[in-house]
PDB file of N, CA, C and O in Angstrom, chain B, residues numbered from 101:
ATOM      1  N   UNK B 101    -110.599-177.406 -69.281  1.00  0.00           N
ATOM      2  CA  UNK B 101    -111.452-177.689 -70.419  1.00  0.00           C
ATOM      3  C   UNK B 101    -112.852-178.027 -69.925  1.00  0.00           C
ATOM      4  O   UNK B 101    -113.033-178.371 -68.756  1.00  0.00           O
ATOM      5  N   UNK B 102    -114.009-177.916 -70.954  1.00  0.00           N
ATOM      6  CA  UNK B 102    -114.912-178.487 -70.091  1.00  0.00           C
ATOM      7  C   UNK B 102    -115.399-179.632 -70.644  1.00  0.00           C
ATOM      8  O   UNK B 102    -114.981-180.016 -71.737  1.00  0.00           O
ATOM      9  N   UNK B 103    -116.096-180.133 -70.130  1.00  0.00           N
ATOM     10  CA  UNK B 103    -116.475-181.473 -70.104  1.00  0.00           C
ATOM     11  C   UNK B 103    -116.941-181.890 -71.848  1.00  0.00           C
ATOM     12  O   UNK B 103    -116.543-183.009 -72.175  1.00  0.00           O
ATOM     13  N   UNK B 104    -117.575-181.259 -72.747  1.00  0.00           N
ATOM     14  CA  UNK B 104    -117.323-181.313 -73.771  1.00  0.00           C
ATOM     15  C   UNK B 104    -116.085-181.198 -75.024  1.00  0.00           C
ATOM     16  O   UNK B 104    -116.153-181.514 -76.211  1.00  0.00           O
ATOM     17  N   UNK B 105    -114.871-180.573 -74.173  1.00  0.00           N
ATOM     18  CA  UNK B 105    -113.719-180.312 -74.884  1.00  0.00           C
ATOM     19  C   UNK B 105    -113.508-181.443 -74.659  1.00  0.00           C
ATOM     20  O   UNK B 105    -113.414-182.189 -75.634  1.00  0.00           O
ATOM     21  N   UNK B 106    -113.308-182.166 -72.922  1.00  0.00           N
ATOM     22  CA  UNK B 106    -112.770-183.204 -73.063  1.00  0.00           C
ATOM     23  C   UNK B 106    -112.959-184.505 -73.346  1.00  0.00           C
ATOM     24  O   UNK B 106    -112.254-185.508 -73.228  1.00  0.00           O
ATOM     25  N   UNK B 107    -114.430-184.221 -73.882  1.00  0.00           N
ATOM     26  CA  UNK B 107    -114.679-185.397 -74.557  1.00  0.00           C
ATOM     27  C   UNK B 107    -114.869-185.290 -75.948  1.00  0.00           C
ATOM     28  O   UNK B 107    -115.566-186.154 -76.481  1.00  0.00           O
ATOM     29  N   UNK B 108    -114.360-184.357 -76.666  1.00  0.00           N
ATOM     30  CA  UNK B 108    -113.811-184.488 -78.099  1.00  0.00           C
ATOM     31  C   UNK B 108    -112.369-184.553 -78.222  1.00  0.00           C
ATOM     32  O   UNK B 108    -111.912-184.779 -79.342  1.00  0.00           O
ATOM     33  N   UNK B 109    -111.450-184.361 -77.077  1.00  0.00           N
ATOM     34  CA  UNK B 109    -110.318-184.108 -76.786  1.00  0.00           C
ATOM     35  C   UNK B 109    -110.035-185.933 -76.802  1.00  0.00           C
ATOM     36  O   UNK B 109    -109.351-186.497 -77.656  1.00  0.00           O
ATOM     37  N   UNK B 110    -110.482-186.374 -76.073  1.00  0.00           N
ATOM     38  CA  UNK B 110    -110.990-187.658 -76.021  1.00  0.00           C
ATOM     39  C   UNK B 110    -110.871-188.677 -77.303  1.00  0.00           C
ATOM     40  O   UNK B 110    -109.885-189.364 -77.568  1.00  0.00           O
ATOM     41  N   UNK B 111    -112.060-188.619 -78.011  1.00  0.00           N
ATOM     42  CA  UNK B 111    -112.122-188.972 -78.918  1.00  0.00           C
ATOM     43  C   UNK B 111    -111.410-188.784 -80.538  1.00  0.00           C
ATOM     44  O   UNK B 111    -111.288-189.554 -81.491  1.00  0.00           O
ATOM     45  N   UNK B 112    -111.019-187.322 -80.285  1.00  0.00           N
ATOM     46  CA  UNK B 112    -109.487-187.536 -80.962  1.00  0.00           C
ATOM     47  C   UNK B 112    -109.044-188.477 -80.847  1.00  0.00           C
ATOM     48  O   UNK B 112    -108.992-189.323 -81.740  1.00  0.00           O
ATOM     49  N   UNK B 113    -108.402-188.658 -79.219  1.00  0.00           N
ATOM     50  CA  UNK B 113    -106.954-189.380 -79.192  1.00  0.00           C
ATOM     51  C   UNK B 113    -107.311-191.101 -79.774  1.00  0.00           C
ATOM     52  O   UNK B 113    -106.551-191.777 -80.468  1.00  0.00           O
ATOM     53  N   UNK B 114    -108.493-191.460 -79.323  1.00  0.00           N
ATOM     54  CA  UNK B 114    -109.221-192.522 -79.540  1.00  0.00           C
ATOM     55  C   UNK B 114    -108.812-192.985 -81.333  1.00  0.00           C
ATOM     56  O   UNK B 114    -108.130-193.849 -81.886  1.00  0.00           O
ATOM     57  N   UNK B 115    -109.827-191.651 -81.823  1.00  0.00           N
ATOM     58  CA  UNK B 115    -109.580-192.136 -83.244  1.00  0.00           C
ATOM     59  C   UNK B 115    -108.088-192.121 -83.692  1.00  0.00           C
ATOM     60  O   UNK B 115    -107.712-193.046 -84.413  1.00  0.00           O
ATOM     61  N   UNK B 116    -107.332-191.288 -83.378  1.00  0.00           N
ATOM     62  CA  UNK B 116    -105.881-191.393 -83.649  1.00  0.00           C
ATOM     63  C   UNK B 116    -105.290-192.823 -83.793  1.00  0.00           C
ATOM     64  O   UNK B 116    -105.049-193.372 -84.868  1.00  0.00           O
ATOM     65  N   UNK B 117    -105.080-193.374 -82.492  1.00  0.00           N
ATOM     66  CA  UNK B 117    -105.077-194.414 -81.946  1.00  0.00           C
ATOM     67  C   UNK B 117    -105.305-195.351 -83.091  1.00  0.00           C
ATOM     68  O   UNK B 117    -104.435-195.982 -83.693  1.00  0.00           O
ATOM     69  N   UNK B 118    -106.707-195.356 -83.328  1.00  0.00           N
ATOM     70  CA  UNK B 118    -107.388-196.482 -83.897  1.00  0.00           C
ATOM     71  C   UNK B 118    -106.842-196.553 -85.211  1.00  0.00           C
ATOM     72  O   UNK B 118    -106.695-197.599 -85.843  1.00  0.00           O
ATOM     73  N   UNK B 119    -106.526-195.328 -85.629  1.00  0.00           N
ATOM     74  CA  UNK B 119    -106.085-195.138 -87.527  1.00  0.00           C
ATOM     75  C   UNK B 119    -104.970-195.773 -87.518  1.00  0.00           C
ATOM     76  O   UNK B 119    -104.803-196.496 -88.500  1.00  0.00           O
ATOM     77  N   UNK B 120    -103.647-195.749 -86.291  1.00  0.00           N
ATOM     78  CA  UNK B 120    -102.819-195.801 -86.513  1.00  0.00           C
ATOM     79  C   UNK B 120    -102.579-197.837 -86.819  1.00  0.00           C
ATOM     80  O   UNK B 120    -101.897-198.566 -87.539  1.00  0.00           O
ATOM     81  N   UNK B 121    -103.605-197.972 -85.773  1.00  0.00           N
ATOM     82  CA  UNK B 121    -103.423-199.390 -85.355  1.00  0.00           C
ATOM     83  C   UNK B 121    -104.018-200.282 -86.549  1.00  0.00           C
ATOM     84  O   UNK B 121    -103.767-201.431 -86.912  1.00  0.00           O
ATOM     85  N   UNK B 122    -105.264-198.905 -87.204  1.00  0.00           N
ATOM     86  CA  UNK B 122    -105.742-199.978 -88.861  1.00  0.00           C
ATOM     87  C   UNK B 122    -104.403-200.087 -90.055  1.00  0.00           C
ATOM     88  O   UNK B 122    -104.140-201.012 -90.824  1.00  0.00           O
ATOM     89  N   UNK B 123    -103.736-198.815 -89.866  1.00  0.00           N
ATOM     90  CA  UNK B 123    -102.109-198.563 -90.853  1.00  0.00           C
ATOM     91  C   UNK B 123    -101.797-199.654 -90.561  1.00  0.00           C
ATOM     92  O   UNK B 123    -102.155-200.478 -91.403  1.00  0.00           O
ATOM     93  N   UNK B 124    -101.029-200.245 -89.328  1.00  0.00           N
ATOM     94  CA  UNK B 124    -100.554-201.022 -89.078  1.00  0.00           C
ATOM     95  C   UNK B 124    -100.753-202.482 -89.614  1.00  0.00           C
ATOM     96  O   UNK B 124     -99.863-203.129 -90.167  1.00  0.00           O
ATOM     97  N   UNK B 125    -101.924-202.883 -89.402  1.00  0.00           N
ATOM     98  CA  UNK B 125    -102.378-204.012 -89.865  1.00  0.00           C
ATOM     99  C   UNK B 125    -102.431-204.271 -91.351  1.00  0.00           C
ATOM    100  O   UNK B 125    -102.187-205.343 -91.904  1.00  0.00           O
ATOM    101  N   UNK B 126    -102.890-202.800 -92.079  1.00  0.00           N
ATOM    102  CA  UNK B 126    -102.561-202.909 -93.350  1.00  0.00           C
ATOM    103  C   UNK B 126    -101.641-203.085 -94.210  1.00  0.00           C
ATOM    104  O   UNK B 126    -101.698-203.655 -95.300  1.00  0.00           O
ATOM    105  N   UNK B 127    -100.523-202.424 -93.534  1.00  0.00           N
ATOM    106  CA  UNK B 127     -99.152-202.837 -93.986  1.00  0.00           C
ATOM    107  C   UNK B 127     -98.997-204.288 -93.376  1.00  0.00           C
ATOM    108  O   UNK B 127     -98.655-205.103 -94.234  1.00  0.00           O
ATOM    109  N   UNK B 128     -99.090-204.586 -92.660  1.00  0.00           N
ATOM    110  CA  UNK B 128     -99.111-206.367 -92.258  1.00  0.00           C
ATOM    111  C   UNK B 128     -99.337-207.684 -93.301  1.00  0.00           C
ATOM    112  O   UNK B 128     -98.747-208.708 -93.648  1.00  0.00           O
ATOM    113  N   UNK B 129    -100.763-206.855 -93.597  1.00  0.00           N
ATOM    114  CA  UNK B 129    -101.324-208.008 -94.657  1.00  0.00           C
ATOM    115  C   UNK B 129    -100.673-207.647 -95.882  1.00  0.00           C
ATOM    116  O   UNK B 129    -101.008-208.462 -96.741  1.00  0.00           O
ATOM    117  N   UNK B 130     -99.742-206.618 -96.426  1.00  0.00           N
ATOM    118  CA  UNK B 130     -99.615-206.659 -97.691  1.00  0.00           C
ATOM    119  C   UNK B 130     -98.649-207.536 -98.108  1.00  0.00           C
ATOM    120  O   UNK B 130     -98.236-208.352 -97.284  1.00  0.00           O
ATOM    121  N   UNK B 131     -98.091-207.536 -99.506  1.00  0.00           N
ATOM    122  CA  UNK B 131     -97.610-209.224 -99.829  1.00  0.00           C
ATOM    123  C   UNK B 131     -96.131-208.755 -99.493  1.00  0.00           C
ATOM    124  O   UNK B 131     -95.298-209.617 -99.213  1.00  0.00           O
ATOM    125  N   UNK B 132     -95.804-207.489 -99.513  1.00  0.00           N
ATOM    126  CA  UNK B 132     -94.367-207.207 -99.259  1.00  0.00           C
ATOM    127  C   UNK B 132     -93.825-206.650 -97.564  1.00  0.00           C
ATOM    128  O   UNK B 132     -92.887-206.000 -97.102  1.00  0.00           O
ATOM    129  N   UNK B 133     -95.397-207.554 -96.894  1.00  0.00           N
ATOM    130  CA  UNK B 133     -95.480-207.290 -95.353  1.00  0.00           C
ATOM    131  C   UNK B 133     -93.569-207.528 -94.426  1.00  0.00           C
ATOM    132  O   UNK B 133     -93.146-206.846 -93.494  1.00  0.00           O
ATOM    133  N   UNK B 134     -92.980-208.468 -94.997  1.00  0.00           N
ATOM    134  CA  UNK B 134     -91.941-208.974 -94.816  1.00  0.00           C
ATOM    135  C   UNK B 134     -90.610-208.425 -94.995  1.00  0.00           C
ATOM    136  O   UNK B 134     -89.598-208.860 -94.446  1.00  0.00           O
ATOM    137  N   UNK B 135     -90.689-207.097 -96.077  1.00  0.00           N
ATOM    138  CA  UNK B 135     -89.232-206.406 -96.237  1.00  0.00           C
ATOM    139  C   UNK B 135     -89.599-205.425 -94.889  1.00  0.00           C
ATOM    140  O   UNK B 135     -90.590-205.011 -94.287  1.00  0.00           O
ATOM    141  N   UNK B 136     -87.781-205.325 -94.820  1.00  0.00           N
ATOM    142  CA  UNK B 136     -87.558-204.320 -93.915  1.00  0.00           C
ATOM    143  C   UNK B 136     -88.501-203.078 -93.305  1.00  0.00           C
ATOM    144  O   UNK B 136     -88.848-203.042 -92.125  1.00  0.00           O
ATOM    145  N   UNK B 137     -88.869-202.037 -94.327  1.00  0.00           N
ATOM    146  CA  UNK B 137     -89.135-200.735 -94.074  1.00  0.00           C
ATOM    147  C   UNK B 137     -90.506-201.147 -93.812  1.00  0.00           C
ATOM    148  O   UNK B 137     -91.041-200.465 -92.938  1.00  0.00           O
ATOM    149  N   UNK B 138     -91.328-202.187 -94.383  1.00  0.00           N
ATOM    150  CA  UNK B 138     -92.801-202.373 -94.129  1.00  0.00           C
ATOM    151  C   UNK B 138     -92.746-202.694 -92.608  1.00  0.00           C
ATOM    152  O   UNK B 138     -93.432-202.010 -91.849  1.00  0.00           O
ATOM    153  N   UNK B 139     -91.909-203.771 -92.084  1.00  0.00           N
ATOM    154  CA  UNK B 139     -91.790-204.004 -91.208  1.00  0.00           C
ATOM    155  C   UNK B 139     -91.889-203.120 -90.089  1.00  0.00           C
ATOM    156  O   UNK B 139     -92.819-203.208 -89.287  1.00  0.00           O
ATOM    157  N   UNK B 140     -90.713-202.026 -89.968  1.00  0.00           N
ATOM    158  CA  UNK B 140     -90.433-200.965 -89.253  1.00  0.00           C
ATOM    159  C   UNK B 140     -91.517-200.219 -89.228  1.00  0.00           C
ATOM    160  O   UNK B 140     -91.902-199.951 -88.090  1.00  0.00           O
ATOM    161  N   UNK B 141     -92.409-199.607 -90.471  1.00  0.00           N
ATOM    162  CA  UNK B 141     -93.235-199.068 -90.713  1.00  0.00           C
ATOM    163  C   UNK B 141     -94.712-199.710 -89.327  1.00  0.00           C
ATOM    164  O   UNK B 141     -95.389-199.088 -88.508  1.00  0.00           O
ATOM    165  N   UNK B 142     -94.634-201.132 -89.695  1.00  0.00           N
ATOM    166  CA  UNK B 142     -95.776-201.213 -89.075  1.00  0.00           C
ATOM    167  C   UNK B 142     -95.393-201.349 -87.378  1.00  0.00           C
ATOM    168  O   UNK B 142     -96.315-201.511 -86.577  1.00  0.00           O
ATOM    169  N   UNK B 143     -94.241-201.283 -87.003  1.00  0.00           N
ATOM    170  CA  UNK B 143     -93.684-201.636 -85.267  1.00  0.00           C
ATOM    171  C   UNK B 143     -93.952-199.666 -85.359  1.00  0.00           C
ATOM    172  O   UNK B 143     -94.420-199.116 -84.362  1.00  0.00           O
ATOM    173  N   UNK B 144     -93.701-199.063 -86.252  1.00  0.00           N
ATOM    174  CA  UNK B 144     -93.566-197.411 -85.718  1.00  0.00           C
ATOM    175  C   UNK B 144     -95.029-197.127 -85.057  1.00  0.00           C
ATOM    176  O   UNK B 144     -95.251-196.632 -83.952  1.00  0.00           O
ATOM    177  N   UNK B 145     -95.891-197.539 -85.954  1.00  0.00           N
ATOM    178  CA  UNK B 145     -97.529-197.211 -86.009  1.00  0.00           C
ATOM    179  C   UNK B 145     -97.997-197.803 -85.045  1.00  0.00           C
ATOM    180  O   UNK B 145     -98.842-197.237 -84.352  1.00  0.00           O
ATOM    181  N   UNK B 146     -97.436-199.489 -84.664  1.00  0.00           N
ATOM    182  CA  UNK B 146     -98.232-200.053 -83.628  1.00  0.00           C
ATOM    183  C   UNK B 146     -97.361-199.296 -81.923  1.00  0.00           C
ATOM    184  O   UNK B 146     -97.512-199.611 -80.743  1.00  0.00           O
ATOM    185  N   UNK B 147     -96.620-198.400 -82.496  1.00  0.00           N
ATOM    186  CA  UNK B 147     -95.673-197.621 -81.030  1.00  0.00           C
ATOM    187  C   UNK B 147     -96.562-196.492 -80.452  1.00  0.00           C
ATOM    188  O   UNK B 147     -96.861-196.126 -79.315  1.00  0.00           O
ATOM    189  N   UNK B 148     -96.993-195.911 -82.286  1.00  0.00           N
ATOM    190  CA  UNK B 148     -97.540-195.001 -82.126  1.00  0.00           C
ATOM    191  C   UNK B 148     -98.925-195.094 -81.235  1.00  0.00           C
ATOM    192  O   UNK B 148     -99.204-194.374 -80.277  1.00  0.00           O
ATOM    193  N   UNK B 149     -99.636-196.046 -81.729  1.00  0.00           N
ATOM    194  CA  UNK B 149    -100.806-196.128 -80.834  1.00  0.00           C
ATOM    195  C   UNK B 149    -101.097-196.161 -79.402  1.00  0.00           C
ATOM    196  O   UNK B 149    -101.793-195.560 -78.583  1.00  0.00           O
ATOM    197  N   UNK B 150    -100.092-197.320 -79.470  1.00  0.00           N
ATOM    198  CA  UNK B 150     -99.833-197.526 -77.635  1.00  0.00           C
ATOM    199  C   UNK B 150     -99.224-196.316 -77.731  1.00  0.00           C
ATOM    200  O   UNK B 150    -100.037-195.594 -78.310  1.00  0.00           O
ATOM    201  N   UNK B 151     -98.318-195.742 -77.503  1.00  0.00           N
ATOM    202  CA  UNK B 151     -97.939-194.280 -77.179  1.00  0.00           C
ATOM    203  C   UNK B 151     -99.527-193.335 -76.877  1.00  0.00           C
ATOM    204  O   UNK B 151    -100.096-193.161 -75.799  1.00  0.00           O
ATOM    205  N   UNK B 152     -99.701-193.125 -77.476  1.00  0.00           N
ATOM    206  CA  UNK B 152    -100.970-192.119 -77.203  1.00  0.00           C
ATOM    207  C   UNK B 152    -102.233-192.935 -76.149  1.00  0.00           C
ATOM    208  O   UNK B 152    -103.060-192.502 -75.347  1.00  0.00           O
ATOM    209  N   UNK B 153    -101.847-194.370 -76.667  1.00  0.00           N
ATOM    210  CA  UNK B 153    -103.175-194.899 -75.000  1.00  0.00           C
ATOM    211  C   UNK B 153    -102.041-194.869 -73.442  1.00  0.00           C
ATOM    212  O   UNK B 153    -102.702-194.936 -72.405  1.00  0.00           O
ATOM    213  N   UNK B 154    -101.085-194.812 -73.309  1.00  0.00           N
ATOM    214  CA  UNK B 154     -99.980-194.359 -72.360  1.00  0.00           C
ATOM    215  C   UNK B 154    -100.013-193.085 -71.855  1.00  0.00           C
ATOM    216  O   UNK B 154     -99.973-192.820 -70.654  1.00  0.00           O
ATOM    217  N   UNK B 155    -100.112-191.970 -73.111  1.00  0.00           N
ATOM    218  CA  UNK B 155     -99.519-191.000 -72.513  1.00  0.00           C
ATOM    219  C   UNK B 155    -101.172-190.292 -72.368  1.00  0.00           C
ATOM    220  O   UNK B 155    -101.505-189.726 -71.327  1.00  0.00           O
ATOM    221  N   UNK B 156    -102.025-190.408 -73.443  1.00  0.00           N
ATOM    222  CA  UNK B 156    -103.609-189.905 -72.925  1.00  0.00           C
ATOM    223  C   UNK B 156    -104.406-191.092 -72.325  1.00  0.00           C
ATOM    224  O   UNK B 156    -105.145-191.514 -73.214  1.00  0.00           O
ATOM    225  N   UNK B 157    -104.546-191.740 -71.283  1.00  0.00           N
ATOM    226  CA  UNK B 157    -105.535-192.422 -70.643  1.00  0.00           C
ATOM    227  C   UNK B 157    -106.363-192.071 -71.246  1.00  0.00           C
ATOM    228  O   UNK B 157    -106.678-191.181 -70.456  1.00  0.00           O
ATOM    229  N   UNK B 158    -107.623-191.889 -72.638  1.00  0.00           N
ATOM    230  CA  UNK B 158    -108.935-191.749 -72.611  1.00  0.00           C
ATOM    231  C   UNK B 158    -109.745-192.161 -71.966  1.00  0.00           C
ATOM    232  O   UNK B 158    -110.815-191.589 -72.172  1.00  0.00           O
ATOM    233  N   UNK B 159    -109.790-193.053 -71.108  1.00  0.00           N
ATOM    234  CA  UNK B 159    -110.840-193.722 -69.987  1.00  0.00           C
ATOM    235  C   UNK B 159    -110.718-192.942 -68.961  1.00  0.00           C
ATOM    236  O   UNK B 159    -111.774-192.784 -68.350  1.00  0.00           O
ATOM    237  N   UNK B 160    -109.576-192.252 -68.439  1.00  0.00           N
ATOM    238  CA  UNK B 160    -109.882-191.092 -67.413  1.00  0.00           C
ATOM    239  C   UNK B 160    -110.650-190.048 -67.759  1.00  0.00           C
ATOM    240  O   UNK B 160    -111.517-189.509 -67.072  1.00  0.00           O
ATOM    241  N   UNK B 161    -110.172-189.676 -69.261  1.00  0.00           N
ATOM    242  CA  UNK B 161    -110.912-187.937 -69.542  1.00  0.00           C
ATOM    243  C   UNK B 161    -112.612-188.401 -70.169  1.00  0.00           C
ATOM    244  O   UNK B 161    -113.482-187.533 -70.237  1.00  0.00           O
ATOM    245  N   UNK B 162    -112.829-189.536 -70.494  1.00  0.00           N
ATOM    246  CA  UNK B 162    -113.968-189.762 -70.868  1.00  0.00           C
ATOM    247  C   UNK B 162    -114.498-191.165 -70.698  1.00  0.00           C
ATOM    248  O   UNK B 162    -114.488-191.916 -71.673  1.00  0.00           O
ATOM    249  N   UNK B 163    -114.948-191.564 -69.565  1.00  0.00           N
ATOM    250  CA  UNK B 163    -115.453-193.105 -69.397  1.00  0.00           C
ATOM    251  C   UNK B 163    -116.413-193.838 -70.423  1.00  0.00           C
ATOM    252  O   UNK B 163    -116.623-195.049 -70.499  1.00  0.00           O
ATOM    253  N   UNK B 164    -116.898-192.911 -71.122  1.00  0.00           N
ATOM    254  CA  UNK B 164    -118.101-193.721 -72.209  1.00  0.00           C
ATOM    255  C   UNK B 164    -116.870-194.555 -73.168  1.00  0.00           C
ATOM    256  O   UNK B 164    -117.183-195.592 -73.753  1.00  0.00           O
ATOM    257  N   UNK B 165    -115.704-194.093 -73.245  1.00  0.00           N
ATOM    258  CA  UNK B 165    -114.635-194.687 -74.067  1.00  0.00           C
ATOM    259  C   UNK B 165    -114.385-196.186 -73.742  1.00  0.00           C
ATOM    260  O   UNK B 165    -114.295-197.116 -74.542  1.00  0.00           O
ATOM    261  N   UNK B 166    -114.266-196.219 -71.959  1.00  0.00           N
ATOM    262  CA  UNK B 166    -114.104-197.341 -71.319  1.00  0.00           C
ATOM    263  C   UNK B 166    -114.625-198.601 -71.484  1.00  0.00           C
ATOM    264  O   UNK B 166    -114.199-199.637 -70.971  1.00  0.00           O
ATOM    265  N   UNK B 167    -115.791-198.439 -72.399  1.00  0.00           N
ATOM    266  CA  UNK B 167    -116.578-200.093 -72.888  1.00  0.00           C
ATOM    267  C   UNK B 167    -116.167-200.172 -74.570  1.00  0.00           C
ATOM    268  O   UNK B 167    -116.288-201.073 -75.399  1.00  0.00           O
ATOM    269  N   UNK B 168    -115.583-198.668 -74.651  1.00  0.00           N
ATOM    270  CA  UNK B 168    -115.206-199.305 -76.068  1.00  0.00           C
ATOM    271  C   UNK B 168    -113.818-200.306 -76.227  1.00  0.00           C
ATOM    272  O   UNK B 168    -113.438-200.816 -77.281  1.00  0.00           O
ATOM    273  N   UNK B 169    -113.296-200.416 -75.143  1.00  0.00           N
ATOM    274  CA  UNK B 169    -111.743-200.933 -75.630  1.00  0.00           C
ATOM    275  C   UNK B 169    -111.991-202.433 -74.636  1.00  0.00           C
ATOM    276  O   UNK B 169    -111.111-203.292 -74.585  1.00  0.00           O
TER     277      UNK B 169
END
């Protein structure tokens, strides 16, 4: 790829990441944060995120990422 793929390649994974981890929190704060499936719901999303900062390092394929986190 070149250096511009991989830094939109990049920033995908970044924003991915980030959506998943705002889901998460949102289902957190809601008032029915406490039943089951919300629950699960928000451990899936907060898996999901870390999953993708695990399996794509963005700080390798793009260091400007590296002061964002």
């Amino acid at each position: 790829m070149t250096p511009r793929e991989q830094a939109a390649f990049a920033a995908g994974i970044e924003t991915a990441r980030q959506m998943a981890m705002t889901a998460a929190v949102s289902i957190e704060v809601r008032e029915d944060a406490g039943d089951l499936r919300q629950r699960a719901a928000a451990a899936a999303l907060q898996g999901l995120a870390e999953g993708l900062k695990v399996a794509f390092p963005t700080d390798a394929i793009d260091p400007a990422l590296q002061a964002k986190r």
